[in-house]
SEKE-892716 format. One record per residue (C-alpha): residue in one letter; x, y, z. Coordinates in steps of 0.05 Angstrom, whole numbers, padded with zeros to 5 digits. Layout:
// SEKE-892716
- A  X  Y  Z
...
This chain:
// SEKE-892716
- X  00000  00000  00000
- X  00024  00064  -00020
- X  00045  00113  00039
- X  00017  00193  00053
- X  00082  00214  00041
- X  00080  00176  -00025
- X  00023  00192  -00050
- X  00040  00263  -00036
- X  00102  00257  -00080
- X  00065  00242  -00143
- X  00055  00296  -00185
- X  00012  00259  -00226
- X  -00035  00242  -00182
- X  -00045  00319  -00160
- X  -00058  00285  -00090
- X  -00076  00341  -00033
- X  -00024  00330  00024
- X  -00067  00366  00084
- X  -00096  00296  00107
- X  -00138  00289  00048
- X  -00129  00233  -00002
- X  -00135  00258  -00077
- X  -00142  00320  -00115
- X  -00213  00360  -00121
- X  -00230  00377  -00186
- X  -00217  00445  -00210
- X  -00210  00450  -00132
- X  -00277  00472  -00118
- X  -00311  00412  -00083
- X  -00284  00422  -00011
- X  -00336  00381  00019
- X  -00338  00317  -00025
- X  -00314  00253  -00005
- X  -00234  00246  -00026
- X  -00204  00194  -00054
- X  -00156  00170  -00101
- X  -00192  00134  -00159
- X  -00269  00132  -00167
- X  -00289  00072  -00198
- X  -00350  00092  -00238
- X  -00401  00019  -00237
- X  -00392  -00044  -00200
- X  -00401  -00095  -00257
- X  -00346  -00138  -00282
- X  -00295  -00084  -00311
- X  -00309  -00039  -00254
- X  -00295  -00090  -00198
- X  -00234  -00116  -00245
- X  -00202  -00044  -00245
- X  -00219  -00040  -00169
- X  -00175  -00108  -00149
- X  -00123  -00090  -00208
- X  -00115  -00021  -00164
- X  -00112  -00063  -00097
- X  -00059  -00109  -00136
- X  -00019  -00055  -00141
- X  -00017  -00030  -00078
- X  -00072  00031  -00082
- X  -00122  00021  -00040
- X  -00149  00090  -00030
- X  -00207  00079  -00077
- X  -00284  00088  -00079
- X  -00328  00042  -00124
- X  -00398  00070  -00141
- X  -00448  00032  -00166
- X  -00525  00048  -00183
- X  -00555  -00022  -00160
- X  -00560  -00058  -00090
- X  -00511  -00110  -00104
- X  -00450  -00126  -00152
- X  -00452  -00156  -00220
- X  -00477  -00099  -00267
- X  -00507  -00143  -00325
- X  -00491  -00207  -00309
- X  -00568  -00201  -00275
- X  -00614  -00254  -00240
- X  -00673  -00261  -00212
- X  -00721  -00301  -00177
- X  -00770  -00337  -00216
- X  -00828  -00395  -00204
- X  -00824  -00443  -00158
- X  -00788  -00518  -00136
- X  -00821  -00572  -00110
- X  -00806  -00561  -00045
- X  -00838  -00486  -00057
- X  -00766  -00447  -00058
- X  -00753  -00406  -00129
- X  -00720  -00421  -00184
- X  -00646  -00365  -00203
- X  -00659  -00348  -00276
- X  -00607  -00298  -00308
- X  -00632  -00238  -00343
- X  -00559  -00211  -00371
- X  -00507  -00255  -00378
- X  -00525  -00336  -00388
- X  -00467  -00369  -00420
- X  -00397  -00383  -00409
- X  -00365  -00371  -00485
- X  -00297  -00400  -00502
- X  -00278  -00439  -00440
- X  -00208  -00465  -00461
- X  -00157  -00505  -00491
- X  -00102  -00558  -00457
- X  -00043  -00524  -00452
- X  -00070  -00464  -00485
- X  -00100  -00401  -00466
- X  -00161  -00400  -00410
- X  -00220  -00353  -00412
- X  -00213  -00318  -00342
- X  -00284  -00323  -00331
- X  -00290  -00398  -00345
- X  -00228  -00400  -00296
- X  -00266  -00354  -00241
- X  -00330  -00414  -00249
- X  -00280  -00462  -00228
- X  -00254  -00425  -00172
- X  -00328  -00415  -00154
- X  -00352  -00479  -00169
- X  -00404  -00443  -00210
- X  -00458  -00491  -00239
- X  -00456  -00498  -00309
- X  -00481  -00541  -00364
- X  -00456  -00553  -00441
- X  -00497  -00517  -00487
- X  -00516  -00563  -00555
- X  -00531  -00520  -00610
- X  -00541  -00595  -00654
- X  -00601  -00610  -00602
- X  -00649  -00565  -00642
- X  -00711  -00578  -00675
- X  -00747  -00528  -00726
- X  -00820  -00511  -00733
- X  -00866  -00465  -00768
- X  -00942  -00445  -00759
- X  -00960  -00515  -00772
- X  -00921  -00554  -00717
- X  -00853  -00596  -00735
- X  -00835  -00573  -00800
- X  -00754  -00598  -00818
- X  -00717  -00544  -00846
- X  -00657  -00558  -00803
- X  -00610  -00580  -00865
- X  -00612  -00497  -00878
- X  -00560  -00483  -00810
- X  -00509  -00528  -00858
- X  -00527  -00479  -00921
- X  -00511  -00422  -00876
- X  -00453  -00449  -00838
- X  -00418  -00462  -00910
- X  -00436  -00389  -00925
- X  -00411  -00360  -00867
- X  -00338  -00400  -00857
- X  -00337  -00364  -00922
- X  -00356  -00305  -00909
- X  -00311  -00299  -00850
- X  -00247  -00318  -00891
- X  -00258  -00256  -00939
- X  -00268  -00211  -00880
- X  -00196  -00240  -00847
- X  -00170  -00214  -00913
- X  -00207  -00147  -00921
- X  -00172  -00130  -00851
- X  -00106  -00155  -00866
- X  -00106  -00124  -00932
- X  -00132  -00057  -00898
- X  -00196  -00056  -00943
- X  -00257  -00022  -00936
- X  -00317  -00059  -00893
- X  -00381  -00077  -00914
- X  -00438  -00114  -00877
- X  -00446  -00176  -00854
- X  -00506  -00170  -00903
- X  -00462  -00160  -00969
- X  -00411  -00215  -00939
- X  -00465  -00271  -00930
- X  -00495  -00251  -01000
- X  -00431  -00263  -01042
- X  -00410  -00320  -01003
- X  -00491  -00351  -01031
- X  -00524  -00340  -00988
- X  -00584  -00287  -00997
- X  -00648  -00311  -00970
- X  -00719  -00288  -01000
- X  -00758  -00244  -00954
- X  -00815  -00286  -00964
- X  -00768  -00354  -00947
- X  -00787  -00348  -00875
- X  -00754  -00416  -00855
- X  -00682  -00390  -00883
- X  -00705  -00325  -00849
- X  -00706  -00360  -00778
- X  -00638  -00393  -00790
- X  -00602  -00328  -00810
- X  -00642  -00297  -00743
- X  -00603  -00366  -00706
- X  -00540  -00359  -00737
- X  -00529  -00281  -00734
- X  -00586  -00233  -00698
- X  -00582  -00289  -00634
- X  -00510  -00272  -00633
- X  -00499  -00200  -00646
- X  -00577  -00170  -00626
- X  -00567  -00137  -00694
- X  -00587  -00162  -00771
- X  -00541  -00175  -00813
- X  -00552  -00105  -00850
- X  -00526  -00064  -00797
- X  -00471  -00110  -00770
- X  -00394  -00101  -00795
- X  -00378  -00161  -00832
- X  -00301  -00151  -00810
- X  -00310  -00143  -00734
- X  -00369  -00192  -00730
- X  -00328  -00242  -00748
- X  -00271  -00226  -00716
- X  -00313  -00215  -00653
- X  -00330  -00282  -00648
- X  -00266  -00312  -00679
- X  -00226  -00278  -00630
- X  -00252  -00316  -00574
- X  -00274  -00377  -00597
- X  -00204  -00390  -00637
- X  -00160  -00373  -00577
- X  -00205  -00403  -00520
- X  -00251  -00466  -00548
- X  -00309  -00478  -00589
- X  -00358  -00490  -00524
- X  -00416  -00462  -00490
- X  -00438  -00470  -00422
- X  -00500  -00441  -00394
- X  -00496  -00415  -00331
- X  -00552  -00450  -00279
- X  -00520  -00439  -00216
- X  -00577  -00417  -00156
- X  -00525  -00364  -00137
- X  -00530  -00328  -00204
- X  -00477  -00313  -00254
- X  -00452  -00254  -00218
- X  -00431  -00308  -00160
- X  -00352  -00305  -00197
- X  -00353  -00226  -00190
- X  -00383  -00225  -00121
- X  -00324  -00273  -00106
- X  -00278  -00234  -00133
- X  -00300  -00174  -00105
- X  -00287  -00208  -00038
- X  -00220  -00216  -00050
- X  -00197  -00146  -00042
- X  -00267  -00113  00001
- X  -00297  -00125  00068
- X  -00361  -00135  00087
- X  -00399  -00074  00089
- X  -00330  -00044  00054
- X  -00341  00039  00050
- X  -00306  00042  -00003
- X  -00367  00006  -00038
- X  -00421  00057  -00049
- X  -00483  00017  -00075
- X  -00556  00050  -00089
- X  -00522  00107  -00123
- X  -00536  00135  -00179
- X  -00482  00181  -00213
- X  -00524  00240  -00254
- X  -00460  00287  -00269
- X  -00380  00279  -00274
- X  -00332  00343  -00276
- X  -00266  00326  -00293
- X  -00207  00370  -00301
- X  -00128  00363  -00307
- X  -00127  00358  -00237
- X  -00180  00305  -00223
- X  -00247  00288  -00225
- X  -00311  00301  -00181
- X  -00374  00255  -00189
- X  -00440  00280  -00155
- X  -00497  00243  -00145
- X  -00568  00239  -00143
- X  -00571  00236  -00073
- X  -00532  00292  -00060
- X  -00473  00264  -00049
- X  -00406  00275  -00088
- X  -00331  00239  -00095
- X  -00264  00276  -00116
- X  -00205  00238  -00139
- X  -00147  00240  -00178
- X  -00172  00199  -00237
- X  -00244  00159  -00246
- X  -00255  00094  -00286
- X  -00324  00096  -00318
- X  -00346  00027  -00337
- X  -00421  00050  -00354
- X  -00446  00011  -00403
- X  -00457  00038  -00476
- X  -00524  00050  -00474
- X  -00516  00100  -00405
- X  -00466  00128  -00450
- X  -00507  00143  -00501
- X  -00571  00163  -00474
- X  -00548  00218  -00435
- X  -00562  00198  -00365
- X  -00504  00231  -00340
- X  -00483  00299  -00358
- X  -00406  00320  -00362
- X  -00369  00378  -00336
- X  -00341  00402  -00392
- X  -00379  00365  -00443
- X  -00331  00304  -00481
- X  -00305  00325  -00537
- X  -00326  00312  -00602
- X  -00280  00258  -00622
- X  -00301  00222  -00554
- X  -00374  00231  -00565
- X  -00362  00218  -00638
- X  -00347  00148  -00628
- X  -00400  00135  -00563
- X  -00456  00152  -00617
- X  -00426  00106  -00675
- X  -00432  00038  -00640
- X  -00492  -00002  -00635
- X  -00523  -00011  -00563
- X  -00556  -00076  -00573
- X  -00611  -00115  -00539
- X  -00620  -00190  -00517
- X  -00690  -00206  -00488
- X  -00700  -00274  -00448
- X  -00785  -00286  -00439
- X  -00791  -00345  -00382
- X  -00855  -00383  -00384
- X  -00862  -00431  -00330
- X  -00914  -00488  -00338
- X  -00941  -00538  -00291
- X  -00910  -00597  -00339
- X  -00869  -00610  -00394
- X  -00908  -00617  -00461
- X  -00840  -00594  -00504
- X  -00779  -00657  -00524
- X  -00754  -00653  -00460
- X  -00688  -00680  -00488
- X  -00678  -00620  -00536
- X  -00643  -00555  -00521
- X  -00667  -00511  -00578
- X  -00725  -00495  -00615
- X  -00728  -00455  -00674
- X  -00795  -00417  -00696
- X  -00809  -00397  -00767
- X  -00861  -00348  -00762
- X  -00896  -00340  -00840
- X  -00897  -00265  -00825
- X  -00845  -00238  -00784
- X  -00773  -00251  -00795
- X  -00751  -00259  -00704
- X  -00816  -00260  -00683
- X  -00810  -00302  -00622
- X  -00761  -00339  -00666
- X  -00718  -00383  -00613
- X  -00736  -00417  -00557
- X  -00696  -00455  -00504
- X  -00722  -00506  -00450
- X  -00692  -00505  -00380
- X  -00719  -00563  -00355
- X  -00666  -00609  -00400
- X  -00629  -00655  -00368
- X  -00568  -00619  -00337
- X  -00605  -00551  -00336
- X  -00666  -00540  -00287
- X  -00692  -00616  -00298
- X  -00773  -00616  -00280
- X  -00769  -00545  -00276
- X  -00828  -00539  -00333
- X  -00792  -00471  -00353
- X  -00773  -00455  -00429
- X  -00752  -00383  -00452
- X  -00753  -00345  -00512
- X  -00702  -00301  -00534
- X  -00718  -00236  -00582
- X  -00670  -00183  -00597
- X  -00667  -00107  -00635
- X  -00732  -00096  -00667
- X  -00766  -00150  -00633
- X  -00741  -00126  -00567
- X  -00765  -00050  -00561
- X  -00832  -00079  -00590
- X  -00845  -00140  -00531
- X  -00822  -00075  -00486
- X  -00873  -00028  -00505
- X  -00931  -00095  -00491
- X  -00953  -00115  -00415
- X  -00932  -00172  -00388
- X  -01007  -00202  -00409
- X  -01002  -00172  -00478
- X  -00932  -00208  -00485
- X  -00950  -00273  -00454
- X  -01008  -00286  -00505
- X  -00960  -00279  -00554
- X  -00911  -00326  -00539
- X  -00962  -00374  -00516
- X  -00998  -00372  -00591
- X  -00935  -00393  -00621
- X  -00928  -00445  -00565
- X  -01000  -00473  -00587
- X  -00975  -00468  -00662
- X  -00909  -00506  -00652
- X  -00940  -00556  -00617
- X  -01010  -00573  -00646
- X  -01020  -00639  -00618
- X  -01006  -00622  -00543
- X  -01046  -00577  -00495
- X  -01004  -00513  -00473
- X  -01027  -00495  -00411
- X  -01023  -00419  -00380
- X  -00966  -00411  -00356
- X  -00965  -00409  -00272
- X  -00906  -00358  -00277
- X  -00878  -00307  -00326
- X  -00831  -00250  -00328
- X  -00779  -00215  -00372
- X  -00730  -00157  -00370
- X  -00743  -00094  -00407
- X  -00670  -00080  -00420
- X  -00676  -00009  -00460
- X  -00717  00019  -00399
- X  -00669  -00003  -00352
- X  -00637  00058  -00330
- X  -00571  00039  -00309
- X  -00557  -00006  -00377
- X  -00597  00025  -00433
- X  -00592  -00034  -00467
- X  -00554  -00105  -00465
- X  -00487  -00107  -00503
- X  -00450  -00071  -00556
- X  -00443  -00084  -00627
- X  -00401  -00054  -00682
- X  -00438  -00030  -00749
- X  -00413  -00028  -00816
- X  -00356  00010  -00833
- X  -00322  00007  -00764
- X  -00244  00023  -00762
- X  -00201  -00005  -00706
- X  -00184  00081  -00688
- X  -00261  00099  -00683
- X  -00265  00036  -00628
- X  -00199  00060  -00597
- X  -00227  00137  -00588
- X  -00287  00100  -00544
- X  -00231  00058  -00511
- X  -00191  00127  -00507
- X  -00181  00173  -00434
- X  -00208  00245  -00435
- X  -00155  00273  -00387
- X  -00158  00243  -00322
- X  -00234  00215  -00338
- X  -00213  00135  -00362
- X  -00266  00080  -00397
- X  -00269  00003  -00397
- X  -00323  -00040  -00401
- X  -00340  -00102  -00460
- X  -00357  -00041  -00508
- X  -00292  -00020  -00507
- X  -00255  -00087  -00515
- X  -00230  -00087  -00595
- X  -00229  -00169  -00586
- X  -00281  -00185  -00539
- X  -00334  -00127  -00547
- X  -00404  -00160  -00524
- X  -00373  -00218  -00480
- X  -00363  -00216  -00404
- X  -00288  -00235  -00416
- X  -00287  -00167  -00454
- X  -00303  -00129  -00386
- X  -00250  -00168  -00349
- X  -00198  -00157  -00386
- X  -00214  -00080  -00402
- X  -00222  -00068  -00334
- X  -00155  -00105  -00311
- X  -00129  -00060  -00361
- X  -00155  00007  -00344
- X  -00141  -00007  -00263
- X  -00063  -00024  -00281
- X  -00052  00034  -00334
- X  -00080  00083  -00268
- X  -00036  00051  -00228
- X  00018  00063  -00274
- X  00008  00133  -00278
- X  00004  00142  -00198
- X  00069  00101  -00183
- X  00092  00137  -00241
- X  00120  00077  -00284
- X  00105  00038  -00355
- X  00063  -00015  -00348
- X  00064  -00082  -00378
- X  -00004  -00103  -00397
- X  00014  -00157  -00454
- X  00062  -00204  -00477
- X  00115  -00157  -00449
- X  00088  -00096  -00488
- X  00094  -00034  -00441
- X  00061  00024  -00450
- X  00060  00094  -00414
- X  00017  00147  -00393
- X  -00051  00164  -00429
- X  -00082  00120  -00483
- X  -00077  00150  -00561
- X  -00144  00178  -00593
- X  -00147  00205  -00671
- X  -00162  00268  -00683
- X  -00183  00252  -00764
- X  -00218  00185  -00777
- X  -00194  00153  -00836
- X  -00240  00099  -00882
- X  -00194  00041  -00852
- X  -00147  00032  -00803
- X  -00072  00014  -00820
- X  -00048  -00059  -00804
- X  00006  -00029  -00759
- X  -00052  00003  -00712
- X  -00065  -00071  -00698
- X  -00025  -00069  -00637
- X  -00034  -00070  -00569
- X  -00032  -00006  -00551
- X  -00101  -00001  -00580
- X  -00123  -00053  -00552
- X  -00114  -00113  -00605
- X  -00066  -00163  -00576
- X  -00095  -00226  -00610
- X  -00061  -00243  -00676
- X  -00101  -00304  -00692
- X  -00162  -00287  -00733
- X  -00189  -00346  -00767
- X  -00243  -00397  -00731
- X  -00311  -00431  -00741
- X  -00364  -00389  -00711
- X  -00395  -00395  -00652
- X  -00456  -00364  -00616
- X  -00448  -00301  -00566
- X  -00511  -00302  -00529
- X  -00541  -00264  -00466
């Protein structure tokens, strides 16, 4: 732990040496709470860059988070009921464990914190997956090979459009010339392009970059492994981040400010001062926001002096997507209880109520009687705008459709999230559109002055997976600590970098091969893998 005295000494820190902790921004807010680094959300990045900070020896810093508990969006609730009359966990954010590992090889750091947890998972078996349209069982399954061959193509082209440096194009245009380019009227190929690509990203193929999308996926999936586990664990998801936050806080830690909701940050070349809702406000020498994209974008906080316009620039040009899980539980099982996935063509709608998922599988939530559907984009902000009545007559007349010959029941418990209303998320996870550049991602990566960022949205490998957050926020809390101790930091491979993070000025149409480094945030050389499925 670093002493007064040396804390004092570091100029870079602007540090107050009268008993207080950190600087005040613009030196104004006498009576705010002091402290070295405010850690801006308790989710996964922003309890990463907390324990990178205590891993380095500063412990003088205040994490403040909107909710009750840890976790951000890897969110569960309540839902139903046992046998024995106790309730079911069900996770509204984060479900699945993506890219677990390979022997000898690299480990996903969140499929090595379920270990360490002993968090409950099961083997997700996207081959145990039967199709249907408005008449019941209707096989159209051999179309996932059509666009699987499509898409190993499509993905090869994009590996060469970035290492040749050329221009993007959607996911759209990629699928099309690799052959495949569905009707609009083929509704079947329609709900296997909505499996294959919206269930992944939470954005068609039209506004999804063909480059990053499948380097998105690639980049995990080829480094880690090719496997899914869904998380079923009674303690929730957010059980591994809880456990880590334990690691470095006490019980009833103070430097844990929950039920707080930021609403404006001033930040200055001498520090930052975050004031909140309740009246309450924190100075420090540097902050780590880790809001999510959406928060970013919609405003909810208001800056002091406004970001400039590269910064805000780049906030506004990614896509805030968003992943909705509906839970239906039933007093039986009239579904194949030994299938995972069902896939729903409706003859109208292209993802309307498209995939479904049963819980009470074998090695899931067996005789649980729950099955969930999962909409996204569109689909989403429509289901949000229904009541929960309006939406469960819906889902159960395409229940009644797929399955003709068997009596669906009501359901004796229902519920879903309304991500886009949700206040402190504004959505689920990030996406990048078409024409995306590795320098507009690195200005939403980039520090304004002593105000820093992490989160998935601004991982360049991982964007949209919870492994993104980790290592952002790992990243972030080290680079601070850097500057404080006033020394390079190491944060790859033996790559060292110093001081702020770069940000471009002028956005070019492409980004030059050489930017591929680490220094903004690309330390993954491998490119080429099947794809897999990135699913909330």
């Amino acid at each position: 732990m670093l002493s007064k005295s040396s804390l004092c000494a570091i100029a870079a820190a602007a540090v107050l040496c009268d008993g207080a902790a950190a600087a005040v921004a613009g030196g104004k807010h006498d009576a705010c709470r002091k402290t070295t680094v405010a850690v801006l959300g308790g989710g996964m990045a922003g309890i990463t860059a907390a324990q990178a900070l205590h891993n380095s020896s500063i412990s003088d810093f205040v994490i403040i988070e909107h909710q009750g508990q840890v976790g951000g969006r890897a969110h569960h609730t309540t839902f139903g009921k046992q046998k024995d009359g106790s309730p079911y966990t069900i996770e509204l954010g984060a479900n699945w464990i993506q890219g677990l590992g390979k022997p000898g090889g690299p480990e996903n750091p969140v499929w090595t914190f379920s270990k360490k947890y002993k968090l409950k998972n099961t083997f997700s078996n996207y081959s145990s997956i039967l199709t249907y349209n408005e008449t019941g069982l209707a096989d159209f399954s051999h179309l996932l090979d059509v666009y699987e061959t499509a898409a190993d193509e499509m993905n090869v082209e994009a590996g060469r459009l970035l290492a040749e440096n050329q221009q993007d194009q959607s996911a759209r245009s990629g699928l099309s010339l690799a052959g495949w380019n569905p009707k609009h009227s083929d509704m079947a190929a329609q709900a296997v392009e909505y499996w294959s690509w919206d269930w992944e990203t939470a954005f068609p193929p039209e506004q999804s970059s063909m480059i990053f999308g499948a380097a998105g996926d690639n980049l995990t999936f080829n480094q880690f492994s090719d496997e899914n586990n869904l998380v079923v664990d009674p303690r929730g998801y957010s059980a591994i981040i809880d456990g880590e936050a334990a690691t470095f806080l006490k019980k009833d830690d103070k430097r844990l400010l929950l039920n707080t909701k930021v609403v404006n940050v001033s930040h200055s070349d001498h520090g930052v001062t975050v004031h909140n809702a309740d009246g309450s406000c924190v100075s420090a020498a540097y902050a780590i926001c880790t809001f999510s994209l959406g928060v970013l974008q919609n405003d909810v906080v208001s800056w002091e002096p406004a970001l400039p316009l590269w910064k805000e620039t780049s906030i506004q040009k990614f896509g805030m997507g968003t992943y909705t899980k509906i839970f239906f539980q039933f007093n039986e099982t009239f579904w194949p209880a030994d299938t995972q996935y069902f896939l729903y063509a409706s003859p109208t709608q292209r993802g309307y109520w498209a995939l479904w998922q049963s819980l009470s599988t074998p090695g899931f939530l067996p005789g649980s009687n729950i099955i969930f559907a999962t909409v996204t984009n569109d689909e989403s902000y429509r289901i949000e705008q229904l009541t929960d009545e309006e939406a469960k007559r819906e889902g159960l007349a395409v229940l009644r459709r797929m399955f003709p010959d068997r009596h669906v029941p009501e359901p004796v418990a229902f519920t879903y999230p309304r991500w886009t209303k949700t206040e402190w998320s504004y959505g689920s996870y990030s996406n990048w559109p078409v024409g995306t550049t590795l320098e507009m991602h690195q200005n939403l990566r980039a520090n304004v002055g002593r105000l820093w960022f992490a989160g998935e949205a601004t991982s360049a490998e991982y964007f949209g997976f919870l492994h993104g957050a980790w290592f952002e926020g790992r990243e972030a809390g080290e680079q601070i600590a850097g500057l404080l101790q006033n020394r390079c930091v190491t944060i790859y491979n033996g790559t060292k970098t110093c001081g702020a993070r770069p940000h471009y000025a002028d956005l070019h149409g492409t980004s030059p091969l050489q930017h591929y480094n680490l220094l903004n945030g690309w330390a993954t050389s491998s490119f080429y893998a099947s794809k897999r499925k990135r699913e909330m």
